[in-house]
N, C-alpha and C positions, 0 to 999 in steps of 0.2 A: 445366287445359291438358294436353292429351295429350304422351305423349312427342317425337312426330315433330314435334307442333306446336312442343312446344321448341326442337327441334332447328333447324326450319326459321326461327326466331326467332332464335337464336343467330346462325347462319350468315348474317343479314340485317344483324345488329347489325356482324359481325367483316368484313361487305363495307363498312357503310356509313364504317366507322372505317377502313378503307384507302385511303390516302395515298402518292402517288407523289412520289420526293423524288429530284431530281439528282443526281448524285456523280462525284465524278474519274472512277470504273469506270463509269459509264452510270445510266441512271435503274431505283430501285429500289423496293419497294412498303413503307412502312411501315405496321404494323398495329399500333392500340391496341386494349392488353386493361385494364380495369378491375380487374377481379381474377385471380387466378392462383395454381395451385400450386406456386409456386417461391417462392426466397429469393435473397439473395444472399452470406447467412451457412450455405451449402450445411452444412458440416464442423461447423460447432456440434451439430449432432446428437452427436456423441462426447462434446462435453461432456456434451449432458443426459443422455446416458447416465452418464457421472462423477456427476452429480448424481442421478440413479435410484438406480445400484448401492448407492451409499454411504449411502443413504440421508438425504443431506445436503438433498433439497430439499423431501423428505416433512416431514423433522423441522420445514423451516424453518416449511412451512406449517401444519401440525397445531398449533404453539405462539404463532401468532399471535394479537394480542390483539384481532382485528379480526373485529366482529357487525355483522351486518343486520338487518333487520326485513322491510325491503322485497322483495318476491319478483324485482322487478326492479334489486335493485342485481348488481356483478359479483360473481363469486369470489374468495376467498381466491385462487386459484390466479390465476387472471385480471390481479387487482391487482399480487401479489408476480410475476409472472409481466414483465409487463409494467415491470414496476420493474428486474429483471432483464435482459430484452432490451434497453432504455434502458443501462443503464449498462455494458453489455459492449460495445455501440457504441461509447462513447464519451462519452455525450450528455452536457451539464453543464445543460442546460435541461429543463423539462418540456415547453415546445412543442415540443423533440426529438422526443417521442413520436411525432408524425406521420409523423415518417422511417420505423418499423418497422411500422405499422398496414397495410399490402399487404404483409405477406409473410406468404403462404402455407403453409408448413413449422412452421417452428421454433414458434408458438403449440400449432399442435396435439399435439405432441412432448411440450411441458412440460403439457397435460392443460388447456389453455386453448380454451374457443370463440371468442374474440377477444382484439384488443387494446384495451385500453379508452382513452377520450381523456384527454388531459392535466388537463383540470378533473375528469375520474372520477378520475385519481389523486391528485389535489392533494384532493380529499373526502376521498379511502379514507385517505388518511395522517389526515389532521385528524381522526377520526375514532377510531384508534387513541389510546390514553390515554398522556400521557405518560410517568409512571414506569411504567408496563408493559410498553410501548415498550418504555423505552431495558432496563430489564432481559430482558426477551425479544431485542433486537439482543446485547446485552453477550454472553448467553449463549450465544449462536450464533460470534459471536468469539472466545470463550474455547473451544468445541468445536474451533475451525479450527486452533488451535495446540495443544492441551492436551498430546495426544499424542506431537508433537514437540519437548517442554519437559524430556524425561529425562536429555539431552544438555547439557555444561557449552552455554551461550548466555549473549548478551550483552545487555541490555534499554537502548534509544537511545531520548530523548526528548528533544520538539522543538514548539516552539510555530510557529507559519504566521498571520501575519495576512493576512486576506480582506479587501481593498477591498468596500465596497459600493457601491452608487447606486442606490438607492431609500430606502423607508423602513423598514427589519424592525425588528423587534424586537432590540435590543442591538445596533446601529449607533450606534458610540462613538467621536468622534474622541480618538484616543489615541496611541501609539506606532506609524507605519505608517511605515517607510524609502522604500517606493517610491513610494507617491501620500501623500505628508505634507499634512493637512490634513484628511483622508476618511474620512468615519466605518469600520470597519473589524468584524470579529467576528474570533476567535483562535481557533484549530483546536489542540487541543493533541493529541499525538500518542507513543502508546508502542508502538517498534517491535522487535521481533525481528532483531538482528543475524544476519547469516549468509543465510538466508533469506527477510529483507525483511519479513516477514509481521507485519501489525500485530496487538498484542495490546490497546489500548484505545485510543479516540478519544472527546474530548468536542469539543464547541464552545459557546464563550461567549462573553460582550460586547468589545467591542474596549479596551477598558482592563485587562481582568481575560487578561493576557498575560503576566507573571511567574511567575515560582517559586511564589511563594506560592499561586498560583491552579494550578498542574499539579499540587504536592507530596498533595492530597489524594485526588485518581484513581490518581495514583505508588502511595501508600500502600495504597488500597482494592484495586490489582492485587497486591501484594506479601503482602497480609494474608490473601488466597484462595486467594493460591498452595500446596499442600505442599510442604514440605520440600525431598522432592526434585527442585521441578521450580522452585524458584529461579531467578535469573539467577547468574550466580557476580559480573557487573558490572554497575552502574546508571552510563551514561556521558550526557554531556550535553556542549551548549557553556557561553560565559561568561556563557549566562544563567541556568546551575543551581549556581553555586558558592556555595550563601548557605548562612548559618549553621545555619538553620531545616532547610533541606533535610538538610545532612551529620547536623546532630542526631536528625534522624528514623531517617536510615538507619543509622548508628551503633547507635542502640538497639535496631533490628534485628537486628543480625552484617551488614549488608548493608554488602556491598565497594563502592564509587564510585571515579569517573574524572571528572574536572570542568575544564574549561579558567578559570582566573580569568580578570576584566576585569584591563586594565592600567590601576589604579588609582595613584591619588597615592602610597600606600602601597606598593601592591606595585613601585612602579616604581623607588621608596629602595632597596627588597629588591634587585631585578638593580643600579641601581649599586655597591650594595656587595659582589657578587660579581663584578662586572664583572673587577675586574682580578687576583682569585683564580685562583689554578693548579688544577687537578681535575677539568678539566672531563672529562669522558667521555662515547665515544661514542655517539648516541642514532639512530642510522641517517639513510639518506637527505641527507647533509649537514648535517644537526642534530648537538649538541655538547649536553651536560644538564651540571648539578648538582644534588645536592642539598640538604636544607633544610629549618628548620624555619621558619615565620610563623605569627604572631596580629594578627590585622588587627581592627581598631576592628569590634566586635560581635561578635566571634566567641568563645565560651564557652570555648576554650582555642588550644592554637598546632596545627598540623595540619604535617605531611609538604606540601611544597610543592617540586616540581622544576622549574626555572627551563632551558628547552630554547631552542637558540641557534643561527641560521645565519650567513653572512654573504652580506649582500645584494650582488646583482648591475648593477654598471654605477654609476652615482650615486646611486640610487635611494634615498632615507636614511628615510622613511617612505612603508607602503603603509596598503593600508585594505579592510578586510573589508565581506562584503553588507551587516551587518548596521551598518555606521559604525563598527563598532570601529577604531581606530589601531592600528596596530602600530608598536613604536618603536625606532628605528634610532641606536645611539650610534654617533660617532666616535673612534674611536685612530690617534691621529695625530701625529706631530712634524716640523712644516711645515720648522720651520731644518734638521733631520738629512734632510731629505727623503725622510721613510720613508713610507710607502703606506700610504694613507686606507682603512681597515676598517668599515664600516657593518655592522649587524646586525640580524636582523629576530628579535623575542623572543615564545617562546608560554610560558606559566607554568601548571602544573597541579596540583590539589589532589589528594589521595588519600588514603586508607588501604589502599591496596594496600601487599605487601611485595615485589612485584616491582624489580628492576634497572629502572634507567633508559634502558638499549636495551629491554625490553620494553615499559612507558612508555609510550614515544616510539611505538611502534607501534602500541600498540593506542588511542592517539589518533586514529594516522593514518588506522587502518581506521575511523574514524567517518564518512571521506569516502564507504563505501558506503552506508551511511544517509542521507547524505545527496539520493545518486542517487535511492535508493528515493521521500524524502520530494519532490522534483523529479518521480517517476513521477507519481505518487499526482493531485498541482497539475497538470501538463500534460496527463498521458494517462489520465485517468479525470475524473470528474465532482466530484473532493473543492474541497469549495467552490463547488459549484454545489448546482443545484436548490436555491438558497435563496427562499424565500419572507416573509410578512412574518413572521411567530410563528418565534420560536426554535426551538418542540418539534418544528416540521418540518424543521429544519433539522437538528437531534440526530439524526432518525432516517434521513435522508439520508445524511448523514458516515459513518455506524456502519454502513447498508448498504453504501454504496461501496467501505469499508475492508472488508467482510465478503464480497462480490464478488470484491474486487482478492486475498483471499487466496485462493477458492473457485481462480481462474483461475490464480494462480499454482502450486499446487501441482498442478494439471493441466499446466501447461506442463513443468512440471519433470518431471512424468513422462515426457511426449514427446519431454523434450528435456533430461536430464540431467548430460549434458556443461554446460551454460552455465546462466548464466541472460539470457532473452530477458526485456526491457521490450515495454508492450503494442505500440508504435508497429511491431515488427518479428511481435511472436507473433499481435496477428489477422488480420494480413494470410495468416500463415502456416497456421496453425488454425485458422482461422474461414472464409477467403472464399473461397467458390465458390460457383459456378449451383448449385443445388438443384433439383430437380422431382421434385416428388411423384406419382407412376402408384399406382395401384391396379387391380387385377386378380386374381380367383378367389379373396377374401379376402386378398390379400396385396399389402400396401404398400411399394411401393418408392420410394425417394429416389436420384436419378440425378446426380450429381455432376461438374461440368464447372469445371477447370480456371482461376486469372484471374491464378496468376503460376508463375514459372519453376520454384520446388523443390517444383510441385503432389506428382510420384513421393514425393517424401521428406518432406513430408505427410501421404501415402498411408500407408503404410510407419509413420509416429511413431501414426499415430493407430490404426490397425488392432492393432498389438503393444499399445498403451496397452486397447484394446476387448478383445484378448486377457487379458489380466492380473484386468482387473476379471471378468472370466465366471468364472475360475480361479478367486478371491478367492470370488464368491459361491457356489462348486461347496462349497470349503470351510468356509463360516459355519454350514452344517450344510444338512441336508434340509429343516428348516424356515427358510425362508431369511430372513437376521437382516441388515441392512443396518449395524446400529450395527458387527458384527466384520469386515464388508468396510470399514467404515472402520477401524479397527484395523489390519488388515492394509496397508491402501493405505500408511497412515504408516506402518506397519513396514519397508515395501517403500521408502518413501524413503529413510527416514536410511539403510540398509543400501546402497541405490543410491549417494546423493549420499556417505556416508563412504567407499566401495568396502572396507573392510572386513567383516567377520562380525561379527554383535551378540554379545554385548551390549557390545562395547567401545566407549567415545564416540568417537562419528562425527567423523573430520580435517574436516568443512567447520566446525567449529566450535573445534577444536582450536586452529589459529593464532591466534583470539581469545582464546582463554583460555594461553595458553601461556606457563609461570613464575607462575602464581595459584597461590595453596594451594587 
């Protein structure tokens, strides 16, 4: 077919699809286009360029474990491509896929000829071998922090049970607080305090959700790590205070921070301080002691700080996500009619040698780990794309977690002052009209505006595109993407500490503050 014939075809098609449609302002003509060179993730282009420069999305793909035969299967790029555009969406499904398959832009950017469908990518994963996998994901996670680990940090672990409703594989009914009853899988999770940034995820059967079942991924991250790039803390709640655990990490030199259960035992412990004078300050209207306990199974007695408020109104016991109790004594002398004091009590194990106001704090700061682990569940796909077979489900979790840190440390670049969760950052950095023109070899993407701080968008991403060019001007003439990553994280902790290197960066400093 001749060109003009196309043309004159085109323009037949684009009359027949026009439709006149009423409105407030008067009647107006709508036209459908099947395909088109637009997006509506216009500004993601910046990313993939953050993933160009750095060489982060070359590497990802060159180390895949995933072969064809077929001359008609897709791309490495294609596959990982499309696995990508899915979960920067949003998407927690594979039938999401369908959302991103019209747009025009962003596929060809990342070196993709299409999107592939949901069943092409539910193959391509099955297809990838499991222990290759999950070591090819691990490794690519362990890249996304390695560099930013020189700095004292805090390492936060946290198990998540996933409700299921089908049938996978390791669908256990077991301990699930919120849909009790329901078979369940356990997401276990080691995070990077300060930063968010996950440094390992597994997932397993829904019984296998204890200590016992985290302590060996704990280990195997702790075992890889150099020296210097330690945690200085391994913090948890009261589902990591077990014997096993502290013994492990004891025999390491590795410091811990552990919230105890309020057991039968430990609860003898605060009545017998209860009415002991010493208590000292622990911030925030907490009150500490300290202490020493040996609790039934524990190979010796540990450091145990007994932290204290006084509860508000009548309120004499509350109760945590997790069912925990928290328990409220009363002091009281009804006949002297002296005023009723309820107290709400948190107990914590340690070998730290810090004061009990530091303690107390860097408790508290666990409550940003916990936002993080709340990002992860709501605003990314963690715990989705599960299928029946576990091994797809591992390599789901470890991508998503591998995305969510790719995008985070791109936001932080834009946007350094804070940190933005996705629900605010891809509205911000991500959406706009897109249109791709081409002309005289030269491709343009035209970018149109869909909320208010588009200018300062403009502005975060352009300076961020500035940085990275600068970065690969200096990796040398032969242009080396592994030391523009190098530099990109040089450029953060220097950013986010606002001091000169090589001094440890203050956004990590308040976490470690009073450790040896």
């Amino acid at each position: 077919m001749g060109e003009s014939k196309l043309k004159r075809t085109k323009s037949e098609e684009m009359h027949s699809s026009c439709a006149g449609v009423q409105t407030a302002s008067g009647r107006v003509q709508v036209r459908w286009e099947s395909a088109s060179a637009a997006t509506p993730m216009g500004q993601l282009a910046y990313f993939i360029e953050f993933l160009t420069l750095t060489g982060l999305w070359s590497r990802w793909q060159a180390s895949c474990p995933l072969s064809y035969t077929s001359p008609n299967a897709p791309t490495t790029a294609e596959v990982l491509g499309t696995w990508l555009l899915s979960v920067l969406s949003g998407h927690k499904r594979y039938s999401h896929v369908t959302a991103i398959r019209c747009d025009g832009v962003n596929p060809g950017l990342l070196g993709m000829k299409k999107v592939i469908s949901e069943d092409a990518l539910r193959r391509a994963l099955a297809a990838i071998p499991e222990a290759e996998g999950v070591a090819w994901l691990d490794g690519h996670l362990s890249e996304s922090v390695a560099l930013l680990l020189d700095a004292p940090w805090i390492l936060d672990i946290d198990t998540t049970v996933k409700p299921l409703y089908g049938k996978q594989e390791g669908a256990v009914v077991s301990y699930n607080p919120k849909k009790p009853g329901r078979p369940s899988h356990s997401y276990h999770t080691y995070l990077m305090a300060g930063l968010r940034l996950v440094v390992g995820a597994e997932v397993k059967a829904g019984n296998e959700h204890s200590a016992s079942q985290t302590l060996p991924g704990l280990l195997k991250i702790l075992d890889e790590l150099p020296l210097n790039r330690k945690p200085k803390i391994v913090r948890g709640d009261c589902g990591f205070g077990t014997d096993a655990m502290m013994v492990a990490l004891a025999e390491r030199e590795q410091k811990y921070l552990f919230k105890l259960k309020l057991t039968k035992n430990v609860k003898r412990h605060i009545e017998r301080l209860f009415r002991e004078a010493g208590w000292t300050e622990a911030g925030q209207g907490w009150e500490g002691k300290d202490g020493q306990l040996k609790l039934t199974g524990w190979d010796a007695a540990r450091r145990v700080v007994v932290l204290r408020r006084p509860l508000q109104g009548e309120v004499l016991v509350a109760q945590e996500d997790d069912g925990q109790q928290l328990l409220g004594f009363i002091e009281a002398d009804r006949k002297a009619g002296k005023r009723i004091t309820g107290y709400e009590y948190a107990v914590l194990v340690t070998n730290l040698d810090a004061e009990v106001l530091s303690l107390g704090q860097l408790y508290r700061d666990r409550a940003d780990a916990e936002n993080a682990f709340d990002e992860l569940k709501n605003q990314w796909g963690w715990g989705g794309f599960t299928t029946h077979d576990l091994h797809r489900c591992q390599l789901s979790a470890r991508a998503v977690a591998l995305i969510y840190n790719w995008w985070s440390l791109f936001v932080r670049l834009a946007n350094p002052e804070a940190r933005r969760e996705a629900i605010t950052s891809r509205p911000w950095l991500m959406s706009s009209v897109g249109r791709k023109t081409e002309h005289a070899g030269q491709t343009t993407i035209t970018l149109t505006g869909l909320h208010a701080h588009f200018g300062k968008a403009k502005q975060a991403l352009m300076r961020v595109s500035a940085w990275l060019k600068g970065w690969a001007v200096q990796a040398a003439e032969q242009f080396n993407p592994a030391t523009v990553w190098s530099l990109c994280c040089d450029h953060l902790k220097y950013t986010l500490a606002q001091v000169g290197l090589p001094q440890p960066p203050r956004f990590l400093m308040h976490h470690a503050d009073g450790i040896g």
